[in-house]
C-alpha positions as CSV (number, residue, x, y, z in Angstrom):
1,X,65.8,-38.5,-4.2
2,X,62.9,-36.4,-5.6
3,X,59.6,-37.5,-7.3
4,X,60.1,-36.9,-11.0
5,X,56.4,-36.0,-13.0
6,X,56.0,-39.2,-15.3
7,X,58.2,-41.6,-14.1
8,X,57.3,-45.3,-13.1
9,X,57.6,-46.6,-10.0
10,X,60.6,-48.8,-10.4
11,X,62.3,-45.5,-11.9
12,X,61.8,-43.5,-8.3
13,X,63.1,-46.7,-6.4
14,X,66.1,-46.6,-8.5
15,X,66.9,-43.0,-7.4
16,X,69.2,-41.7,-5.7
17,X,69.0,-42.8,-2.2
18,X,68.8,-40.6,0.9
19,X,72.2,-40.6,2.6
20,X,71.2,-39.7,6.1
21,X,74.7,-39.2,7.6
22,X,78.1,-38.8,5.1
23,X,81.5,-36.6,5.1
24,X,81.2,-33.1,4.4
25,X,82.6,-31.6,0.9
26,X,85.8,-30.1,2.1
27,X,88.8,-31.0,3.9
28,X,87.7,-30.1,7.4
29,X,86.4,-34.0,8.3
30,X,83.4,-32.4,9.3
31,X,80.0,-34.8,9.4
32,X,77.0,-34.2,7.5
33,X,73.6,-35.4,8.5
34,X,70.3,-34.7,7.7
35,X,68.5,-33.1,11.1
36,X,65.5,-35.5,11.3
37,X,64.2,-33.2,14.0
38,X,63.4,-30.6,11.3
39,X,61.1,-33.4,9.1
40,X,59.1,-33.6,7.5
41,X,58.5,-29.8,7.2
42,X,61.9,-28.8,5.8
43,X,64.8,-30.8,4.6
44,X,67.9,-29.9,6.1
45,X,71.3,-30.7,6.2
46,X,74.1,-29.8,8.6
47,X,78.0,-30.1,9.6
48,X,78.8,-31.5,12.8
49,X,82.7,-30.6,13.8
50,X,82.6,-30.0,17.7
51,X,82.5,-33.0,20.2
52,X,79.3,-30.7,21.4
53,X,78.2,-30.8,18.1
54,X,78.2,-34.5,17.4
55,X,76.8,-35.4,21.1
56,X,73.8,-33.2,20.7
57,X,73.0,-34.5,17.4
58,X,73.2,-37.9,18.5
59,X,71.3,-37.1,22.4
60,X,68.8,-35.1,20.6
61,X,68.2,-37.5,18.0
62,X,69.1,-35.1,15.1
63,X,70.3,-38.1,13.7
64,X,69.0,-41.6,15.0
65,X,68.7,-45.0,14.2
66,X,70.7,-47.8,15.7
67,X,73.2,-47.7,12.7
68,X,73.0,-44.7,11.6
69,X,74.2,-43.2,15.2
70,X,77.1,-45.7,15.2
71,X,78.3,-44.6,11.8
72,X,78.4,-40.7,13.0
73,X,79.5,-41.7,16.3
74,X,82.3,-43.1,14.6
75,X,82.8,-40.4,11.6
76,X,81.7,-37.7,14.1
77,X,84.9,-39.1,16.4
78,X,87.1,-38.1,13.7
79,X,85.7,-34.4,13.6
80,X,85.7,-33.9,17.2
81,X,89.3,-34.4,16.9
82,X,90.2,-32.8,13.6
83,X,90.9,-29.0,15.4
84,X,93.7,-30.6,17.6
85,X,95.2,-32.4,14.5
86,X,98.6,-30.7,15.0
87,X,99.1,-32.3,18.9
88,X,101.5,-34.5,19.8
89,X,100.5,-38.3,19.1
90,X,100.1,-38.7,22.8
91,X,98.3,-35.6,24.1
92,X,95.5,-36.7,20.9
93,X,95.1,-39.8,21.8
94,X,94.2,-39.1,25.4
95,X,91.8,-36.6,23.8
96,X,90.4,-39.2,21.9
97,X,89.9,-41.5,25.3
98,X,87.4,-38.4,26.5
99,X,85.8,-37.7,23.5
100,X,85.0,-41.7,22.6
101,X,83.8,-41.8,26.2
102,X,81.3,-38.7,25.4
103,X,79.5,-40.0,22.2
104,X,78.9,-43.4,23.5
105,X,77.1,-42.2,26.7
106,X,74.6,-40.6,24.8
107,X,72.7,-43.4,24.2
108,X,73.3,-46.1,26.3
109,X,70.5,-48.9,24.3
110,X,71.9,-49.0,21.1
111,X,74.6,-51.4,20.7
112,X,76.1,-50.1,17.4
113,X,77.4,-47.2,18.9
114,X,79.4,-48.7,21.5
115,X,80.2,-50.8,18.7
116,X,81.7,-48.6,16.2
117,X,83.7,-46.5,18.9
118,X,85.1,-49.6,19.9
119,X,86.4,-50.0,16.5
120,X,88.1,-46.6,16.5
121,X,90.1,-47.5,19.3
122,X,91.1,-50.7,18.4
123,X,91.9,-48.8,15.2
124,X,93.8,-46.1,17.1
125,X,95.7,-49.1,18.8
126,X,97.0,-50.1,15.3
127,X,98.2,-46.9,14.4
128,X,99.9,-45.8,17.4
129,X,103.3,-46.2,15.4
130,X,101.8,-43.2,13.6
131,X,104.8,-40.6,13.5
132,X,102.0,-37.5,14.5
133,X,98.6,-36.5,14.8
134,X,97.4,-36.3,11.5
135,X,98.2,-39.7,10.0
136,X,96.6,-40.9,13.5
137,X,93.4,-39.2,12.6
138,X,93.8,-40.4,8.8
139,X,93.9,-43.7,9.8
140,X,90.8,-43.2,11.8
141,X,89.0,-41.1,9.1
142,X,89.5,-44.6,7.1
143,X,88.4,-46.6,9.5
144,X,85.2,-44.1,9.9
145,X,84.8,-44.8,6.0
146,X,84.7,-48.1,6.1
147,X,82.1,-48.8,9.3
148,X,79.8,-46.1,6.5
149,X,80.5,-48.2,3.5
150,X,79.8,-51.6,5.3
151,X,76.8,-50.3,7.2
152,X,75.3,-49.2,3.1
153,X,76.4,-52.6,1.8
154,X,74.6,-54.5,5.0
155,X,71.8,-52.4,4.0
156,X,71.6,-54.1,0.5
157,X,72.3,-57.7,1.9
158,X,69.3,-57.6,4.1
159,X,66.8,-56.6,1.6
160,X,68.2,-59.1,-0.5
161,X,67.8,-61.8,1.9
162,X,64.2,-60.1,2.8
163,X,62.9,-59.7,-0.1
164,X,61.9,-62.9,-0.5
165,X,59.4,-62.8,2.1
166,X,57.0,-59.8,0.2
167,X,54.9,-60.8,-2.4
168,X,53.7,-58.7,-4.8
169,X,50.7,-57.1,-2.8
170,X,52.2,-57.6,-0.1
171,X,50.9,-54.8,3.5
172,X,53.6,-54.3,6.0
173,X,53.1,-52.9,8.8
174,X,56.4,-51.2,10.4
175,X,56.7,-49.3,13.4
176,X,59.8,-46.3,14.0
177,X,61.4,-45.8,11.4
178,X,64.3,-48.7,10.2
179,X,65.0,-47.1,7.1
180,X,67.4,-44.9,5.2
181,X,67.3,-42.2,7.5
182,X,68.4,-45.0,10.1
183,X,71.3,-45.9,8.7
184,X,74.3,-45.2,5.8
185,X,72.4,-47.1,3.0
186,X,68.4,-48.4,2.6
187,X,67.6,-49.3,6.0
188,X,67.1,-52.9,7.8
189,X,63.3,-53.4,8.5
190,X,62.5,-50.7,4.8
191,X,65.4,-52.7,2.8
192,X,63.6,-55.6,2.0
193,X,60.5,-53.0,0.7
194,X,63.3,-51.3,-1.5
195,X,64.2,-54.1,-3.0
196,X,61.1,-56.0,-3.7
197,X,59.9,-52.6,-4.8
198,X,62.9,-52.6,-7.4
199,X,62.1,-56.0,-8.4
200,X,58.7,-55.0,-9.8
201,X,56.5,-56.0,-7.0
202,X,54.3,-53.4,-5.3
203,X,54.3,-53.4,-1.5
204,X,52.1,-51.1,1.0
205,X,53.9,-50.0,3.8
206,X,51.6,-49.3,7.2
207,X,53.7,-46.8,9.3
208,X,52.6,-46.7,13.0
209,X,52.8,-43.0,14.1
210,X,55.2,-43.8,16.9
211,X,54.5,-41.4,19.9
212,X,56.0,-39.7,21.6
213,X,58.2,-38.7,18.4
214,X,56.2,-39.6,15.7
215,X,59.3,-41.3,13.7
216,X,57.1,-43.7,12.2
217,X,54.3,-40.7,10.6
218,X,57.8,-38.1,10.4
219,X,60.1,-40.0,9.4
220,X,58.9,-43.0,7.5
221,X,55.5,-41.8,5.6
222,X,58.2,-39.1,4.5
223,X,61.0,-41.3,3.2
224,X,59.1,-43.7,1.5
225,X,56.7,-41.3,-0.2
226,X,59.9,-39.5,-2.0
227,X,60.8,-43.0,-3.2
228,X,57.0,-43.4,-4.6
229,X,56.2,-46.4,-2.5
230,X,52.9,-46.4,-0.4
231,X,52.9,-46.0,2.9
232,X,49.6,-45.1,5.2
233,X,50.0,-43.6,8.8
234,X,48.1,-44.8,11.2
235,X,47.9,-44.4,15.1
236,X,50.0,-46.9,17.5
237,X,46.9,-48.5,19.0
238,X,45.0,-48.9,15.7
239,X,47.6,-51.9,14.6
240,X,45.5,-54.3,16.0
241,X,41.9,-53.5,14.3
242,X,43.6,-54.1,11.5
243,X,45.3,-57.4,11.9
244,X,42.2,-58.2,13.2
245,X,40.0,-56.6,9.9
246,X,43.3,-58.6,7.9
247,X,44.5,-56.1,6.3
248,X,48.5,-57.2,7.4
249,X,50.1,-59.5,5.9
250,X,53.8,-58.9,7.7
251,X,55.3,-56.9,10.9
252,X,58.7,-55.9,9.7
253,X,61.0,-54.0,12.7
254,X,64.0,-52.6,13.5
255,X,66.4,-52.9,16.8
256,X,68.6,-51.3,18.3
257,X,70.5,-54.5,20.5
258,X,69.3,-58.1,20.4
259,X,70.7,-60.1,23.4
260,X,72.1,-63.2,22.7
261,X,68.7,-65.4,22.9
262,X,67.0,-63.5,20.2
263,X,65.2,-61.1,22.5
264,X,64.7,-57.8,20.6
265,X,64.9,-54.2,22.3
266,X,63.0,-51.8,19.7
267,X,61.4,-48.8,19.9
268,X,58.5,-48.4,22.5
269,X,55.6,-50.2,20.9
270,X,56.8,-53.1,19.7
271,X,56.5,-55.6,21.9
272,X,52.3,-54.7,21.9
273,X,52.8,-55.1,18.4
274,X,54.5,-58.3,18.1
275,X,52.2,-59.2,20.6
276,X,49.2,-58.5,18.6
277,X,50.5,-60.5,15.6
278,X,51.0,-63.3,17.1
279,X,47.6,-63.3,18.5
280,X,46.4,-62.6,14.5
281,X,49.1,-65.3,13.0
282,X,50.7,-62.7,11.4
283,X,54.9,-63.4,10.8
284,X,56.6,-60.7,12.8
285,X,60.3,-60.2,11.2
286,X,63.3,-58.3,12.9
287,X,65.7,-56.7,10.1
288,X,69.1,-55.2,11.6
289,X,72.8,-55.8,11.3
290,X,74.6,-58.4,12.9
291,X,76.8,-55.8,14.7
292,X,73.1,-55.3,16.6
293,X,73.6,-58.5,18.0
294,X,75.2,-58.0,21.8
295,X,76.5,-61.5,22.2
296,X,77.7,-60.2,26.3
297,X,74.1,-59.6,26.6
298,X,71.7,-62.8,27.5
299,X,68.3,-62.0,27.8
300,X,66.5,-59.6,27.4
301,X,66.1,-58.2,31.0
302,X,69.6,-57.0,31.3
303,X,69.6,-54.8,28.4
304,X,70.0,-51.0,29.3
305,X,66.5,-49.1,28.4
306,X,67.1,-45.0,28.2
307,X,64.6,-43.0,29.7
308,X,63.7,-39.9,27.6
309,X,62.7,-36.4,29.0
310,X,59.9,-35.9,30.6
311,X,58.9,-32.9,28.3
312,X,58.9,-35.4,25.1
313,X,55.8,-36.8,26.6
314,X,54.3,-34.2,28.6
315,X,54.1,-31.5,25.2
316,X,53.1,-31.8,21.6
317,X,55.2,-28.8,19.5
318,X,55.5,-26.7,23.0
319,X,51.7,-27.3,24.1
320,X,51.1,-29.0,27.7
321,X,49.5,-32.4,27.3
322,X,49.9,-34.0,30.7
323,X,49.4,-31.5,33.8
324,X,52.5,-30.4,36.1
325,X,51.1,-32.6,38.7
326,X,51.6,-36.0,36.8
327,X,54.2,-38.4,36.8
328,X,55.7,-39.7,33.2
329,X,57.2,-43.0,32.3
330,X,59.2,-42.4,28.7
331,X,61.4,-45.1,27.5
332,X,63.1,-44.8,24.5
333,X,62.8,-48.8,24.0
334,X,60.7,-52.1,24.9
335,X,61.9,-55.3,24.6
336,X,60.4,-58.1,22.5
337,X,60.6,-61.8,23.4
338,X,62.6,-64.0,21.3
339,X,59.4,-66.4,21.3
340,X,57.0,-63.7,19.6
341,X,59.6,-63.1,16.5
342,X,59.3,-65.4,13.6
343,X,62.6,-64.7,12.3
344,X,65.7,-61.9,12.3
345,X,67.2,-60.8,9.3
346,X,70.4,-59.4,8.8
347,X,73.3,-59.2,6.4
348,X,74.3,-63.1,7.0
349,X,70.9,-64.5,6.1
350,X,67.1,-65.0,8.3
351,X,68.1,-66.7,11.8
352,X,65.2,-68.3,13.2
353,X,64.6,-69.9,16.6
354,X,66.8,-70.9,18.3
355,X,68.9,-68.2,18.1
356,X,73.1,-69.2,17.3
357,X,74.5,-66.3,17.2
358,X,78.3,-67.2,17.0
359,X,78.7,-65.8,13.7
360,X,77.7,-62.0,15.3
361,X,80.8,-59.0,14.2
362,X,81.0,-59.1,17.9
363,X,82.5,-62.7,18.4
């Protein structure tokens, strides 16, 4: 997707989109992703193949977003494996039990991921009739496939069903980055931009800079100004002053597990958000897959919150911020109350309080 001189704005939308993770040309089954830790300097793509390799990417968060981690950990399961496609059925499938174990503790929050491993070895269990190692990882390189071209066609589904709720002028303010560097397609919180944006209708994105990581002034400001729409960075604790000023008309977010009473865990920052609009009347929407939805999960409270390095918070590009001497508290995630959300979009339609669940990928 580049900016082309001259051409409208419904002309960039309808660009080729970013693809954020995919399969590498070739026959290797290696897995290509854009490094989002090299953005928004320089644009670069690389070939995960190594159980190392696909971990790292995933711990680091090389690639990232809820999704978008449980599409590679499940494409990136295939590659791990691909060297050792010549073993005995057996021996690879008790490789496979180690390496599924590896990707999905390296993020313990994000539902997806445990989510689309789970699907490889249920897939695995189906083709255990498989007569030798490479038909077994075949049939998991099309099982891979499919969670990628589901997780794109979600992507669609929820900006069509979000659409609907931007009017032409509409500011949303965002916070992270939910979209198509976070997954195989559009996005969930940018989808319903990309669509209303296709329809005709111009919408203003407000992208909270998202410390420690800056996702939101990295990541975001950089996707969505390659796709022409306009997009503003502005510091985390500015959000407020301008609900307040009213200058947002909607708080669209992302998640990365909603327990089963419509409690959202998101990136750090959004429950002051979601706070803040409720205080200002402002609609605060959740956009994510169903497959987000962790039905074994009540509240909440019980969901696992990772805790990031301490160096993530403590330095800004290899300068010292926070002396030796301090203590730092860095989680990855907060969690917002079900009672602050005005709605949660996903691929089956806008679910709105109370929360039924029952139709989740999960039941």
């Amino acid at each position: 997707m580049i900016l082309v001189p001259g051409a409208t704005h419904r002309e960039l939308i309808n660009m080729e989109p970013i693809r954020s993770v995919q399969w590498s040309p070739g026959s290797d089954r290696a897995v290509r992703i854009i490094d989002q830790r090299r953005l928004p300097e320089t644009l670069v793509e690389c070939d995960l193949r190594s159980l190392d390799d696909v971990c790292e990417a995933i711990r680091t968060l090389a690639v990232r977003g809820a999704p978008a981690i449980g599409v590679a950990g499940a494409m990136g399961l295939v590659a791990s494996l691909w060297v050792w496609r010549e073993e005995p059925r057996a021996k690879l499938l008790a490789r496979l039990e180690h390496h599924a174990a590896a990707i999905v503790a390296t993020r313990p929050t994000a539902v997806n991921l445990p989510w689309a491993i789970a699907r490889m070895r249920a897939a695995a269990e189906r083709a255990r009739d498989m007569v030798d190692g490479r038909s077994l990882l075949d049939a998991l390189a099309d099982e891979a496939s499919a969670i990628l071209d589901e997780d794109a066609a979600m992507c669609e589904r929820i900006g069509e069903h979000g659409a609907g709720l931007l009017m032409n002028g509409s500011r949303v303010l965002t916070h992270c980055n939910a979209g198509a560097l976070a997954t195989a397609g559009i996005g969930t919180a940018l989808a319903p931009v990309y669509v209303a944006a296709r329809q005709g209708r111009r919408v203003e994105v407000l992208a909270s800079e998202t410390r420690p990581l800056l996702q939101g002034s990295r990541l975001t400001a950089w996707e969505l100004g390659r796709a022409g729409i306009p997009v503003t960075v502005l510091a985390d604790n500015m959000a407020a002053s301008l609900m307040r000023a009213g200058r947002v008309d909607l708080c669209l977010v992302g998640a990365d597990r909603i327990a089963a009473n419509g409690d959202v865990a998101n990136k750090t920052g959004t429950y002051a958000l979601a706070i803040a609009a409720r205080h200002h009347g402002i609609p605060f929407y959740v956009a994510a897959p169903s497959s987000t939805v962790d039905p074994a999960t009540a509240t909440g409270g019980t969901i696992p919150i990772e805790q990031r390095d301490r160096d993530e918070l403590a330095q800004m590009a290899g300068v010292m911020t926070a002396p030796d001497s301090a203590d730092v508290y860095n989680p990855a995630f907060d969690v917002t109350p079900a009672a602050l959300i005005t709605g949660i979009i996903t691929e089956r339609g806008i679910a709105r309080s109370p929360y039924d669940f029952n139709w989740s990928a999960h039941s």
